[in-house]
C-alpha positions as CSV (number, residue, x, y, z in Angstrom):
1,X,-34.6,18.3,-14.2
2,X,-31.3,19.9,-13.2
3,X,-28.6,17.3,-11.9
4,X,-28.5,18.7,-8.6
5,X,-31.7,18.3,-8.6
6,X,-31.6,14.1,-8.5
7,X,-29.7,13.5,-5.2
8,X,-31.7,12.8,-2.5
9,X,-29.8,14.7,-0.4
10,X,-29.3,18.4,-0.6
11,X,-26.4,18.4,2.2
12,X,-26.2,22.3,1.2
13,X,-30.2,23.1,2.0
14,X,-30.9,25.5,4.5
15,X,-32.6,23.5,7.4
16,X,-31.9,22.6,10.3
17,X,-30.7,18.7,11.5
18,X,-33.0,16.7,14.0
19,X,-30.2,17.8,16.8
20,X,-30.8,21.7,15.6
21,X,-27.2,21.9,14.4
22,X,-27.8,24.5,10.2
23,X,-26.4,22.6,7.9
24,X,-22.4,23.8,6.9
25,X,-23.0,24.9,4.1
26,X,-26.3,26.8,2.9
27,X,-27.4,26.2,-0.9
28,X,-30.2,25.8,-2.8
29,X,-33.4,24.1,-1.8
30,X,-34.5,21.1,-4.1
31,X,-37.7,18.8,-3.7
32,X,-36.1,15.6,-1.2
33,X,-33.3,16.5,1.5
34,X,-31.7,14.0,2.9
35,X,-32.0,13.8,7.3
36,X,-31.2,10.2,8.9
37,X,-33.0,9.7,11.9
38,X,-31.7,10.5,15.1
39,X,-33.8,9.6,17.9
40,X,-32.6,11.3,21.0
41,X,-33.9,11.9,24.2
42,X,-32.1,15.3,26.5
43,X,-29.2,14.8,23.2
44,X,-28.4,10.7,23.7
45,X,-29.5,8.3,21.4
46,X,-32.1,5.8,21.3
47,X,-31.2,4.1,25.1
48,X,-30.6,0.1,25.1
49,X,-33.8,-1.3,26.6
50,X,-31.9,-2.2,29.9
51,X,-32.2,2.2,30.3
52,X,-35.6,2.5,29.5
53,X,-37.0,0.3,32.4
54,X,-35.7,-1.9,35.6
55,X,-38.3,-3.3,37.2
56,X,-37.7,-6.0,39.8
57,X,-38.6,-9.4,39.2
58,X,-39.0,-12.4,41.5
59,X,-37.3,-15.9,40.2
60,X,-38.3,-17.8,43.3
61,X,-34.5,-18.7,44.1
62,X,-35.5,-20.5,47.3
63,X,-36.9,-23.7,45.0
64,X,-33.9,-23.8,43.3
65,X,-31.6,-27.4,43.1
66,X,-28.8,-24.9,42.7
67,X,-26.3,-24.1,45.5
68,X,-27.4,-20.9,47.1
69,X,-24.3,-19.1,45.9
70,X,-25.6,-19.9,42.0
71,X,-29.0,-18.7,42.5
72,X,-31.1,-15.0,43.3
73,X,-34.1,-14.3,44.6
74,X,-34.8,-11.6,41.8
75,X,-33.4,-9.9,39.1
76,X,-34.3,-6.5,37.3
77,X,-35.4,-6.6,33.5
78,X,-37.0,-4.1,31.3
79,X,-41.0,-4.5,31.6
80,X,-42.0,-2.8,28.3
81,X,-45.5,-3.1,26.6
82,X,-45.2,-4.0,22.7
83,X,-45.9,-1.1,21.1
84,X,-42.3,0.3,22.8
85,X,-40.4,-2.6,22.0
86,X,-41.6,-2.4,18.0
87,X,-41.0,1.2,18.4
88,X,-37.2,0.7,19.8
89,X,-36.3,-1.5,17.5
90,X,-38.0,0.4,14.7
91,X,-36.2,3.2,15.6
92,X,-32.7,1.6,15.6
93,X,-33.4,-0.1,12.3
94,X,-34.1,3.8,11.0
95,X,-30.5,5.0,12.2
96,X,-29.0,2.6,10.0
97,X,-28.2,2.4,6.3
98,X,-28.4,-1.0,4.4
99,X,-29.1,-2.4,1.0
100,X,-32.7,-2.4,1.7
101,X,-32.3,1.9,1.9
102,X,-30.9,2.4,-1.4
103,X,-27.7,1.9,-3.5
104,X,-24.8,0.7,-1.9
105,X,-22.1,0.2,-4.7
106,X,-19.4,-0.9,-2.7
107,X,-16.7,-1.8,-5.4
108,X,-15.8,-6.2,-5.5
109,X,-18.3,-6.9,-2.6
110,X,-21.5,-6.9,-4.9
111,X,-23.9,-5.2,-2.3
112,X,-27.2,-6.5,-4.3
113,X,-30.3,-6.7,-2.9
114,X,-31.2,-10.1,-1.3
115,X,-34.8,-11.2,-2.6
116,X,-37.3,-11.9,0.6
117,X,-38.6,-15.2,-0.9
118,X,-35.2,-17.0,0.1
119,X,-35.9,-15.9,3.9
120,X,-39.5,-17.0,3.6
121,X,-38.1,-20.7,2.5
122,X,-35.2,-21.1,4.7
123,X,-38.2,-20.4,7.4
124,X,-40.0,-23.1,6.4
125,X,-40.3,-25.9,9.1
126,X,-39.6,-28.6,6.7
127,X,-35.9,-26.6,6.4
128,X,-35.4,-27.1,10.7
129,X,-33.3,-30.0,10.4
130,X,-31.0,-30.9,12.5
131,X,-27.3,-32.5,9.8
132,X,-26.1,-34.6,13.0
133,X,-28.6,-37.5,12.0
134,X,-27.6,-40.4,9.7
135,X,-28.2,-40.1,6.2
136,X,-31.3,-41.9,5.5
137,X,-33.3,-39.1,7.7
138,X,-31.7,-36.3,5.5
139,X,-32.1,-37.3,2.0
140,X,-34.0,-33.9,1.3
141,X,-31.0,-31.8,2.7
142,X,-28.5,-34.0,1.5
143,X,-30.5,-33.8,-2.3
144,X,-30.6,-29.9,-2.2
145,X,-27.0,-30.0,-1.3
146,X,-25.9,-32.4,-4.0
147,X,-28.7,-30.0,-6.4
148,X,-25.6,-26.8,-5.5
149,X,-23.2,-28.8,-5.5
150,X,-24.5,-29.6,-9.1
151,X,-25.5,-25.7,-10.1
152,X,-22.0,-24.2,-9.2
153,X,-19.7,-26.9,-10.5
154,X,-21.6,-26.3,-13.8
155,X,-22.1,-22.3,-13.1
156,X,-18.0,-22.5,-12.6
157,X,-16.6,-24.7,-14.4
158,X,-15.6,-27.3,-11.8
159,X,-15.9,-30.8,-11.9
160,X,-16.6,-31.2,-7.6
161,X,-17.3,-28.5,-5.2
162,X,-17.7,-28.5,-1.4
163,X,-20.4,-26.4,0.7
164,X,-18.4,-26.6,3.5
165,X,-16.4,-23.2,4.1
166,X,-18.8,-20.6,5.7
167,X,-17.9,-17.8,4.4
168,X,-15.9,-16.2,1.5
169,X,-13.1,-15.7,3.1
170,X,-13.0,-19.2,4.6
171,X,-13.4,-20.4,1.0
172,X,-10.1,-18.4,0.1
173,X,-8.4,-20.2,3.0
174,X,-10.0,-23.4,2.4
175,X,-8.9,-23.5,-1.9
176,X,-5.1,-22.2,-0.9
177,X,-5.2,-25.6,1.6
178,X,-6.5,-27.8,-1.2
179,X,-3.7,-26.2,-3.3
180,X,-1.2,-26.8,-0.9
181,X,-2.0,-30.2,0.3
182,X,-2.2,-31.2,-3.4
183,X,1.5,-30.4,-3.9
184,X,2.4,-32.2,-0.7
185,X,0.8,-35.2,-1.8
186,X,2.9,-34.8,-5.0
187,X,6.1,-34.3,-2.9
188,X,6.7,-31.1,-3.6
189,X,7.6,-28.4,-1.2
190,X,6.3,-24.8,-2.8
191,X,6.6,-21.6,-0.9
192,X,5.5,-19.2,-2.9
193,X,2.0,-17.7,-4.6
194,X,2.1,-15.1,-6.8
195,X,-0.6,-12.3,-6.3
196,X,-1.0,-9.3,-9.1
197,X,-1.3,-5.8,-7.1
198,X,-4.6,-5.5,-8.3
199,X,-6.1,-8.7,-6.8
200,X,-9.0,-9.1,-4.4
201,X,-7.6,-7.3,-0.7
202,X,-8.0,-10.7,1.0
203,X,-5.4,-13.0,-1.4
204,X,-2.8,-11.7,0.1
205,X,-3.8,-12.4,3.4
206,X,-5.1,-15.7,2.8
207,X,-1.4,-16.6,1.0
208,X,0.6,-15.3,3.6
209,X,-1.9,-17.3,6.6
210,X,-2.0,-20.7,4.6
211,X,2.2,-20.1,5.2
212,X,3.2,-19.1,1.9
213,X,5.2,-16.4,0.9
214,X,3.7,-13.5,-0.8
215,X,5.1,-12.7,-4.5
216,X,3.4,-9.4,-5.6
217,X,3.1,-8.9,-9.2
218,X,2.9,-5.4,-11.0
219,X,0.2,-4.8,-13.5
220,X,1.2,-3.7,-16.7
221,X,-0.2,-0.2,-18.2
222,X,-3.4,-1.5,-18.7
223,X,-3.9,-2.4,-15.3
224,X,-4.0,-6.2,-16.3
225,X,-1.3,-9.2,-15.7
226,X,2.1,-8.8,-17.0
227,X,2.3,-12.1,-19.0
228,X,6.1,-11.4,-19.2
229,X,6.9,-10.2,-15.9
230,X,4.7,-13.1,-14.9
231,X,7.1,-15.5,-16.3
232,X,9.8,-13.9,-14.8
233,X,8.1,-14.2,-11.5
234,X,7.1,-18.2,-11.2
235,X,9.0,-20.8,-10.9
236,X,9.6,-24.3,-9.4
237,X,8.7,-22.9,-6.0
238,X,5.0,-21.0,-7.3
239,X,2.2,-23.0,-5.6
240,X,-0.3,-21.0,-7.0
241,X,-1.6,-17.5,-8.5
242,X,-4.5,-16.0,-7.4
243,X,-6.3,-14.2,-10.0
244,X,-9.5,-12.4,-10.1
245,X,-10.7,-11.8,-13.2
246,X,-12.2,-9.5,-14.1
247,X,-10.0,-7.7,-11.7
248,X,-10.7,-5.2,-9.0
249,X,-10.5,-2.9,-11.9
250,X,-13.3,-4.4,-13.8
251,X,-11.1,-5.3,-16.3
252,X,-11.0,-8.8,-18.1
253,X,-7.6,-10.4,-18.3
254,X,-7.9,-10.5,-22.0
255,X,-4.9,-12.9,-21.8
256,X,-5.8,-15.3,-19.2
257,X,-5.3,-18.6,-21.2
258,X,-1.6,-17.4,-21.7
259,X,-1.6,-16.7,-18.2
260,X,-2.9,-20.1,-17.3
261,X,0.1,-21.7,-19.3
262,X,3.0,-19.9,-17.5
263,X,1.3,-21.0,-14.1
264,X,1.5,-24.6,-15.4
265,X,4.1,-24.7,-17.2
266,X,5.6,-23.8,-13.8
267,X,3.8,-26.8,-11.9
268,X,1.8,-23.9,-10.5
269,X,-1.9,-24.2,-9.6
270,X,-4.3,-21.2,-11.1
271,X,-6.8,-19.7,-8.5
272,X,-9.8,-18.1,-8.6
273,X,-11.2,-15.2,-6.5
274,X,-15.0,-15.6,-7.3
275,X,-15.5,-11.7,-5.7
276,X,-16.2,-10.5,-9.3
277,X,-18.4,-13.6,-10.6
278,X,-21.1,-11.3,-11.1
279,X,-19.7,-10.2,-14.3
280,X,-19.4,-13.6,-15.9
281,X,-22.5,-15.5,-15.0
282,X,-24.0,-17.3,-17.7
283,X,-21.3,-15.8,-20.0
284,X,-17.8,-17.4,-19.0
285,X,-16.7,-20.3,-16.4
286,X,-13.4,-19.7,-14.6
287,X,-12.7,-23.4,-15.2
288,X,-12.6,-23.0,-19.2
289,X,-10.4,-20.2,-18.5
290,X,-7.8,-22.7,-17.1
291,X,-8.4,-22.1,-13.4
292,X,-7.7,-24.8,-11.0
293,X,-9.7,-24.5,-8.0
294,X,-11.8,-21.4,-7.3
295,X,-13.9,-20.3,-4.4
296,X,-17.7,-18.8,-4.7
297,X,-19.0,-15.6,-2.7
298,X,-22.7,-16.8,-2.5
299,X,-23.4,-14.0,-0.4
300,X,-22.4,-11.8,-3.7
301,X,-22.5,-13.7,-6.5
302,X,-26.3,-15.1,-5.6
303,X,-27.8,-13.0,-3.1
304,X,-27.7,-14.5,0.4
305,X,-27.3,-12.0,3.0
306,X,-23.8,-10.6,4.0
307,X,-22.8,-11.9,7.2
308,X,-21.7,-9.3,9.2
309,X,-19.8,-11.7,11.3
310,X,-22.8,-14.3,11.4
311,X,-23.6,-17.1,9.3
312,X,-22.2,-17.7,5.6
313,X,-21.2,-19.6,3.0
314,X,-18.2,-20.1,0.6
315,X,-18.6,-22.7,-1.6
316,X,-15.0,-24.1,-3.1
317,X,-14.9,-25.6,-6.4
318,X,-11.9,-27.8,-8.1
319,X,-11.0,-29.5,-11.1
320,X,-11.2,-33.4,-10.8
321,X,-7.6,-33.7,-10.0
322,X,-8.1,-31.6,-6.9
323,X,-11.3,-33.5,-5.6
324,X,-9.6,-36.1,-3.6
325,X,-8.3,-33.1,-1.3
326,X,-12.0,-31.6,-0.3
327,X,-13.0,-31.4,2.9
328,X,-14.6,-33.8,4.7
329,X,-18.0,-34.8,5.1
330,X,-18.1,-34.7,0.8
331,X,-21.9,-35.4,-0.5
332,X,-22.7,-37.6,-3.5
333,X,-24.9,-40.0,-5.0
334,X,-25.0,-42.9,-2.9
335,X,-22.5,-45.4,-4.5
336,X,-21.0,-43.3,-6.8
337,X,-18.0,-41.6,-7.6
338,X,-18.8,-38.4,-8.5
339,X,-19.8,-34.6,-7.3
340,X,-23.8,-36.1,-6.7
341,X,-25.0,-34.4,-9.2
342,X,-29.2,-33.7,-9.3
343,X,-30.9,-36.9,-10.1
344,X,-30.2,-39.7,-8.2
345,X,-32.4,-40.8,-5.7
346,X,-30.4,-41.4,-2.5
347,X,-27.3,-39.2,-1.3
348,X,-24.7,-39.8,1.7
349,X,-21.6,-38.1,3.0
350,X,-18.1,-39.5,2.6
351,X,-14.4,-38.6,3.1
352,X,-12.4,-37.9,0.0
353,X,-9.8,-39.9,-0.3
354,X,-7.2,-37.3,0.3
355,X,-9.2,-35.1,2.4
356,X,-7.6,-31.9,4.3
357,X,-9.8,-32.8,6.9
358,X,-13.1,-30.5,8.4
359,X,-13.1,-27.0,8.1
360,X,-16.4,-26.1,9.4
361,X,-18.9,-28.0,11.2
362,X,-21.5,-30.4,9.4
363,X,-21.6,-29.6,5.4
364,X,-21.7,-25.6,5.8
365,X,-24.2,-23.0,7.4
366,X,-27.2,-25.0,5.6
367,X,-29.9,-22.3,5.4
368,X,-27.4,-19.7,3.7
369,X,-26.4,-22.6,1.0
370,X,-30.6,-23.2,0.5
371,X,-31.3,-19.9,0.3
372,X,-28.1,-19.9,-2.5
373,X,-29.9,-22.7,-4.5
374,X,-33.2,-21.1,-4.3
375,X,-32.1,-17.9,-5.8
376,X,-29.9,-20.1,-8.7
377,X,-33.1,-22.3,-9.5
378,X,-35.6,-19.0,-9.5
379,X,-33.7,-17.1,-12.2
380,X,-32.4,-20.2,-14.3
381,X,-29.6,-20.0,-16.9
382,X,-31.4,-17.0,-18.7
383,X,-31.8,-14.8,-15.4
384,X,-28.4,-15.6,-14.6
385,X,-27.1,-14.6,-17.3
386,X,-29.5,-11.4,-17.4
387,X,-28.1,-10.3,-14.2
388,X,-24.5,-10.0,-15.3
389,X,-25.9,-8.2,-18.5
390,X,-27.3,-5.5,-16.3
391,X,-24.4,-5.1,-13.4
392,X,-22.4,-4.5,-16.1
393,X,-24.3,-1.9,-18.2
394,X,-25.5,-0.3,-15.0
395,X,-21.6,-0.1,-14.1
396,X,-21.1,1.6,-17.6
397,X,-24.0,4.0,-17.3
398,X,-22.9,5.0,-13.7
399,X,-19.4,5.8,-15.1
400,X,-21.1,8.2,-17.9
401,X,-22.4,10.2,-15.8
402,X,-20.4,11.1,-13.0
403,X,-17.5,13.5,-13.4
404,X,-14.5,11.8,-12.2
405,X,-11.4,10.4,-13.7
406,X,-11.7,7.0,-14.1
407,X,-8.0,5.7,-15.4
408,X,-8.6,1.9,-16.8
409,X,-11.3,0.8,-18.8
410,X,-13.1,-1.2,-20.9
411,X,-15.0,-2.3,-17.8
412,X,-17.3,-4.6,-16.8
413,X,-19.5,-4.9,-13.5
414,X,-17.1,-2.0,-11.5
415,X,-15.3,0.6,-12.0
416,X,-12.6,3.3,-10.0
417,X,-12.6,6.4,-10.2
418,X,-10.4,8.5,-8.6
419,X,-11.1,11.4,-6.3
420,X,-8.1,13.4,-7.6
421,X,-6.8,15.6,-5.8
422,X,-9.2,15.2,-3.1
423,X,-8.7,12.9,-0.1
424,X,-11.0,9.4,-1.3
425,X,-12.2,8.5,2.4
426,X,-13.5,12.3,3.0
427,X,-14.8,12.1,0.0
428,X,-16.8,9.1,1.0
429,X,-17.9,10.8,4.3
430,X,-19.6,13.6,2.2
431,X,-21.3,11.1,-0.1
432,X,-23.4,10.0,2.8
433,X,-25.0,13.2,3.3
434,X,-26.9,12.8,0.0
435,X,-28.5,9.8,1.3
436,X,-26.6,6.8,-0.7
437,X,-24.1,5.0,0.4
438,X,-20.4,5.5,-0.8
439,X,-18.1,3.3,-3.1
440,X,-15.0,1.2,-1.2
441,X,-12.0,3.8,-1.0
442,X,-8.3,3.7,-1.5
443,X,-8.5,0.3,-2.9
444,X,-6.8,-0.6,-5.3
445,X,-3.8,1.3,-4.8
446,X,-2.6,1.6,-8.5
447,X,-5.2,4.5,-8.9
448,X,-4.7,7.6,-6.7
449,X,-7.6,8.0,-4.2
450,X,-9.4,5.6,-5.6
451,X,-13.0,5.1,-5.5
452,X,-14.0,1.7,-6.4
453,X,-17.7,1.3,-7.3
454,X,-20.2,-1.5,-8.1
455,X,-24.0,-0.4,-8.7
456,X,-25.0,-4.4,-9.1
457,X,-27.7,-5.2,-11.6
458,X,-30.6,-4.5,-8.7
459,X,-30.3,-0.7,-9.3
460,X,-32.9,1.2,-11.6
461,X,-31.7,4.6,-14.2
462,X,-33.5,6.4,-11.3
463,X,-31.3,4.9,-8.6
464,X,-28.6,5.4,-10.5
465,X,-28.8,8.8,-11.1
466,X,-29.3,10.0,-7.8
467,X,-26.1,8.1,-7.0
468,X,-24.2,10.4,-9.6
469,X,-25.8,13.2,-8.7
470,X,-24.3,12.7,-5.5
471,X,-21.2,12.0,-6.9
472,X,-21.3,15.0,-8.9
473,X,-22.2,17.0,-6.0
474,X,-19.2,16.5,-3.8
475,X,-16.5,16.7,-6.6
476,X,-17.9,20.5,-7.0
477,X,-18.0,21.2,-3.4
478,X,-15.3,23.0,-1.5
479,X,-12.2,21.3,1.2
480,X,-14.4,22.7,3.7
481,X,-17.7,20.9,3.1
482,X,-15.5,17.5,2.5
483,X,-13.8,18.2,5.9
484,X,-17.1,18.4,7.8
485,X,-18.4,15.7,6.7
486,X,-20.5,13.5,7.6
487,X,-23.4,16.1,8.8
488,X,-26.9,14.8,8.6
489,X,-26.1,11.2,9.5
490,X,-27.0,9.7,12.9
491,X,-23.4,9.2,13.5
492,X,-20.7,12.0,12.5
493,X,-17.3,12.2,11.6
494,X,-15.3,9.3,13.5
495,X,-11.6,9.5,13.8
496,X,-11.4,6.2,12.6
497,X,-7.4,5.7,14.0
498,X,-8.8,6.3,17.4
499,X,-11.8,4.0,16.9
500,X,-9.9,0.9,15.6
501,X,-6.8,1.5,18.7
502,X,-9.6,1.8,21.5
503,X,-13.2,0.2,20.4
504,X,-15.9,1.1,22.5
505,X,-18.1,-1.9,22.6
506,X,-20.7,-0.1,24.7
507,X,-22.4,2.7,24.9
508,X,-21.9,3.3,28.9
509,X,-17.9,4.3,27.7
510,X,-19.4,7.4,26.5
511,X,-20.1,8.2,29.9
512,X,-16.1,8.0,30.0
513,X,-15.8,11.2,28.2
């Protein structure tokens, strides 16, 4: 089968979209063409259910204990039968594109697909606890808890980790606090943490928020640490440096036990970005590497759902030294000492002697952390380790085959390749109208229009050569097609500068136009 042949999208056929706008650019016909479903009615989308249907409905206000100015004698709500609302919500679902659709290699965010028996057991009505009730009545959450805890200290590394930060990013914010309330409790007043310029986006942020200034380091040639102009760059006021490794590149700091020894050496703490875990599991712990505290991306790493702005989880693991400085409430074995490790039979929560105090509510969104530990105990040390097997030989088999530059390698779970000459985030748009979702764009910035792609381990040789096919497809095409582009999506092109300086947060604003 020709390689055009593979994409599931032939953006170039010559049909027509569901809105009856031909297709840009006319080309050959092959088997599958790609349409997203557009459900309009007289050219507006699907309407919100408040458009379908008003029908009045009495509340009998009058028997209200309310004052009369709180209360209304009716109000109108949609009165729809079943069938419509399944088929409304059906039909949004259908307008969007997730990780259940197909690939969606979005580079150091590890877009795998989340297994359905973890949503089937955080459903379970033996998992509808309430964590404000003393510990005796929650000896099964507080055991599961202490079971994580347990699993990623090992899976890392650490010797005591805390569940409570819900989400990665929290984590981030959570490890630099740890970091920076450790040297405080040491008497020491350090400003600085030293980021390389191809770290995880969100270090610098995290640095610069926790009040730190933000030293960036330049990679060397290879696109790894400069051990030397690392040593140039700490000192007695380096709190930390925040490594990921591999890094956003792929690459594996091949020297990151030297690396670890100039941070120290400096009375610095190392820190781990667990964005690119994936690669390592079963195979490597950041905590043998020399790293200090480190934060986990359960919603990557192990297959919990993405939060889109909802619940999450970002576990925070630390060397012993560092454990007196978790948040608070800490779980452990009832009358011990330690992280509460599996095995004991009766749990409770503390304060750590040191504490930086609560940074989330209760122990951390608890359904995201069981679904985490159901997904660790399934696969076991073997399927762990299988799974960063496979992300990294599907990274390596993706990069075969598509025809792109890509700079820096020996590579492991990810890859960038760079769009050339071609503008990355068009390039992007244009991937879409082959069906599959495109890579992260212009990150990092050491490689021109970069294109920074992570297939996961959940992807088969089939999925993984359509997504190269589409690759393949747009690096032929002409400015023209690129500039067009998105065409057979639901939504199309979207100046993006206009969208992030004046949201619309409703669909009525298009009535504004």
């Amino acid at each position: 089968m020709e390689e055009r042949d593979r994409y599931r999208g032939d953006a170039g056929a010559d049909d027509a979209g569901a809105d009856g706008d031909a297709d840009s650019e006319a080309g050959e016909t092959v088997g599958t063409t790609y349409d997203q479903a557009r459900w309009t009615d007289d050219g507006a989308y699907e309407p919100l259910l408040a458009e379908k249907d008003q029908t009045e409905v009495s509340v009998g206000g009058e028997d209200s204990p309310l004052p009369d100015d709180l209360t209304r004698d009716s109000l109108e709500l949609p009165a729809l039968s079943e069938p419509e609302l399944a088929r409304h919500y059906a039909r949004l679902s259908e307008m969007n594109y997730g990780v259940d659709s197909g690939p969606f290699p979005l580079g150091s965010c590890t877009m795998k697909y989340n297994p359905k028996f973890t949503e089937d057991l955080a459903a379970h009505p033996a998992a509808a606890v309430h964590p404000d009730r003393p510990d005796e009545s929650l000896q099964g959450l507080l055991a599961v808890a202490a079971e994580l805890q347990d699993y990623l200290g090992r899976i890392g590394g650490m010797d005591a980790v805390t569940l409570q930060p819900p989400a990665g990013a929290a984590g981030e914010f959570t490890g630099i606090h740890i970091a920076k309330a450790y040297h405080e409790h040491n008497g020491e007043d350090r400003t600085e943490v030293v980021i390389p310029d191809s770290a995880h986006g969100t270090n610098f942020a995290t640095a610069a928020m926790a009040g730190f200034d933000v030293v960036e380091l330049p990679s060397a040639d290879d696109g790894r640490v400069d051990v030397e102009a690392l040593e140039a760059a700490v000192g007695d006021d380096t709190a930390a440096l925040m490594l990921t490794n591999p890094n956003t590149l792929g690459l594996f700091e091949r020297d990151i036990e030297a690396i670890a020894d100039v941070v120290h050496d400096a009375g610095g703490l190392l820190y781990y970005d667990g964005a690119n875990l994936n690669a390592l599991l079963g195979r490597a712990r950041p905590g043998d590497m020399g790293f200090d505290v480190m934060h986990y991306n359960v919603h990557k790493t192990f297959a919990t759902p993405h939060g889109g702005g909802g619940p999450g989880a970002g576990p925070v693991g630390v060397v012993e030294e560092l454990a007196p400085f978790l948040p608070t409430p800490h779980v452990r074995e009832r009358g011990g000492g330690g992280d509460g490790g599996a095995g004991g039979d009766s749990y409770e929560r503390y304060e750590p002697a040191h504490s930086i105090g609560k940074v989330h509510g209760f122990e951390g969104n608890w359904l995201v952390l069981l679904k985490t530990c159901a997904y660790i105990a399934r696969l076991g040390d073997a399927g762990l380790a299988d799974a960063s097997a496979k992300a990294v030989l599907n990274a390596n088999y993706l990069a075969e085959r598509i025809d792109l530059e890509v700079p820096y390698g020996p590579f492991h779970h990810e890859f960038v390749a760079s769009a050339g000459d071609r503008d990355a985030a068009d390039f992007a748009k244009r991937m879409l109208d082959y069906g599959v979702h495109p890579p992260t764009t212009k990150w990092p910035e050491i490689v021109d229009e970069a294109l920074m792609t992570e297939p996961t381990e959940a992807e088969s040789p089939d999925s993984l050569d359509d997504l190269a096919a589409a690759f393949n497809a747009v690096a032929s095409e002409d400015d023209s097609a690129l500039d067009a582009a998105p065409e057979r999506t639901a939504a199309r092109r979207i100046d993006q500068v206009e969208a992030a300086r004046e949201p619309r947060l409703s669909w009525h604003a298009l009535e504004e136009e």
